[in-house]
TIDRENVO-353548 format. One record per residue: residue in three letters; x, y, z of N, C-alpha, C in turn. Coordinates in steps of 0.2 Angstrom, whole numbers, padded with zeros to 4 digits, always signed. Atoms other than C-alpha are relative to their C-alpha. Last residue first. Example, Ala and Ser with C-alpha at 12.3 -4.5 7.8 and 13.67 -1.06 7.14 Angstrom:
SER-0004-0006-0001+0068-0005+0036-0004+0005+0003 ALA+0004-0006+0000+0062-0022+0039+0004+0006+0000 
***
This chain:
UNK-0005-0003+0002+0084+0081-0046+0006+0001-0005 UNK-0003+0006+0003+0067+0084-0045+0007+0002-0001 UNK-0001-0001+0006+0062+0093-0029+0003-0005-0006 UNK-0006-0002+0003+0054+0087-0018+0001+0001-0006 UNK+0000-0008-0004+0033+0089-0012+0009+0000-0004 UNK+0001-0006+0004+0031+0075-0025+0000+0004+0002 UNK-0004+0000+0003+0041+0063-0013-0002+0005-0006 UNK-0007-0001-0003+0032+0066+0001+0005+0000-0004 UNK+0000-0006-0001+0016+0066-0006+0005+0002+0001 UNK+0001-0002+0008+0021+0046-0012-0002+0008+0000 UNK-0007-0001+0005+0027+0044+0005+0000+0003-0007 UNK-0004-0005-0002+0011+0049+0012+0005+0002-0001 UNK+0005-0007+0004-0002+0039-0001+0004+0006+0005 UNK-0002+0001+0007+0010+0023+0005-0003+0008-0004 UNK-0007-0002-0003+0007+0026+0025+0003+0003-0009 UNK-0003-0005-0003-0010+0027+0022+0007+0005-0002 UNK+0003-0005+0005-0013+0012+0009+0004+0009+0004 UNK+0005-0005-0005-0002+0002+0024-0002+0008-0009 UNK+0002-0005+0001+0006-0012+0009-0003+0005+0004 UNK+0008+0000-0004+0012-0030+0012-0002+0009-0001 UNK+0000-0008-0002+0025-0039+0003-0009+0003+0004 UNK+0004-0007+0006+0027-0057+0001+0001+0006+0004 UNK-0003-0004+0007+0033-0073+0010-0002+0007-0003 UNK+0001+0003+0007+0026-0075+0028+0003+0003-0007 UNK-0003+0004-0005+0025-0066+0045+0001-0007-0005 UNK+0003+0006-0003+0025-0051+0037+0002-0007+0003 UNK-0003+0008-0001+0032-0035+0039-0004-0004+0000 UNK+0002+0001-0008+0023-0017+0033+0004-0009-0001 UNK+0001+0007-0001+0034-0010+0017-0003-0002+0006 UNK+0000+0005-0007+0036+0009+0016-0004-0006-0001 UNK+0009+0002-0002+0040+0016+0000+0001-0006+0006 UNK+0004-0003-0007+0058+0019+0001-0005+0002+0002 UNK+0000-0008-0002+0065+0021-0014-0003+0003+0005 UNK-0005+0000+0000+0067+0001-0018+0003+0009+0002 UNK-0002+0002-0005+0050+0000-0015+0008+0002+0004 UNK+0001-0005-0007+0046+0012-0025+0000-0002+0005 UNK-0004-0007-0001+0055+0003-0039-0001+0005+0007 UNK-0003+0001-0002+0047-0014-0035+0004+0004+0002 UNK+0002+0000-0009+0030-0005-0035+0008-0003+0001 UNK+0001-0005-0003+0036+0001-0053+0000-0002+0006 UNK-0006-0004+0002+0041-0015-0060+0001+0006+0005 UNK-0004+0003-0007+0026-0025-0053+0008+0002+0000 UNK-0003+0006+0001+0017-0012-0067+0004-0002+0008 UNK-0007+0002+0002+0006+0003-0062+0001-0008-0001 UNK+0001+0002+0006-0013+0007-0062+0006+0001-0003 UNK-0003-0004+0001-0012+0013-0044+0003+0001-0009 UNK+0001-0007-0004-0025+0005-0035+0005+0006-0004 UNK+0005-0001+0003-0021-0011-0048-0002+0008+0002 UNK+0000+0000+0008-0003-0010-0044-0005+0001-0001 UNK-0004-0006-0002-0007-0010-0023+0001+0003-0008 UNK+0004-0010-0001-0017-0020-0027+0001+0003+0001 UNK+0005+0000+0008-0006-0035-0035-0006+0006+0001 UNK-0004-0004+0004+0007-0029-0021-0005+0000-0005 UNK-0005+0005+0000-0004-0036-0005+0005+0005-0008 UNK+0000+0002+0006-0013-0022+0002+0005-0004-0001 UNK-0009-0002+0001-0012-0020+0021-0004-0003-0006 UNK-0001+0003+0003-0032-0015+0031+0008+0000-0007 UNK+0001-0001+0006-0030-0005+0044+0001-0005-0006 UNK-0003+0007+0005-0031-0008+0060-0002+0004-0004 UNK-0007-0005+0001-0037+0007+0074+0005-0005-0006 UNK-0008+0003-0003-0048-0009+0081+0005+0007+0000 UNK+0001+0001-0008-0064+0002+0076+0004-0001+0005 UNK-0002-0007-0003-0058+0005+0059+0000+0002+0009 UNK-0006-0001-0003-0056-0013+0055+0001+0009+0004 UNK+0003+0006-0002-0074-0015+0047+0007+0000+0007 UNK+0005-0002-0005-0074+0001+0039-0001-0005+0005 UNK+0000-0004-0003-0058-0003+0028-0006+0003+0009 UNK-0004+0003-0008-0063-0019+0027+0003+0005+0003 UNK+0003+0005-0004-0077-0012+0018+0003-0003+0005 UNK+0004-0002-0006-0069+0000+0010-0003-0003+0004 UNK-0004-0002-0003-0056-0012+0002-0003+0004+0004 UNK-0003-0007+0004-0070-0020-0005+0005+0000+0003 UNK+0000-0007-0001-0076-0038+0002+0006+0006-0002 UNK-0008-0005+0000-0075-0054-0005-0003+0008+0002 UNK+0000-0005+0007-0092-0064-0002+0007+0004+0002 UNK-0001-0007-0002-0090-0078+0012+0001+0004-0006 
***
């Protein structure tokens, strides 16, 4: 089975209303930060989705709202 894009699973799950969850190592590449950083954003309440297993999980969406959400505030 070929690895498919993140559009592709995007397009593939759109149907369901699913979205495809990044793990943290794409989440870093998509944003071409350190595992520092993501843990920081986490830690500031970047939304985490649950699993059902070790690790973290990412809703692209939800992640590209909070981070507009945070450069709508002011700095303090």
């Amino acid at each position: 089975m070929a690895t498919q894009t993140l559009a592709e699973r995007t397009e593939i799950l759109a149907p369901t209303g699913l979205a495809p969850l990044l793990t943290t190592a794409q989440l870093m590449a998509r944003y071409g930060v350190s595992n520092w950083t993501v843990n920081e954003w986490v830690k500031n309440g970047c939304p985490v989705e649950p699993t059902a297993f070790r690790g973290r999980r990412f809703d692209l969406a939800k992640v590209q709202a909070w981070m507009a959400e945070q450069s709508a505030r002011p700095a303090a």
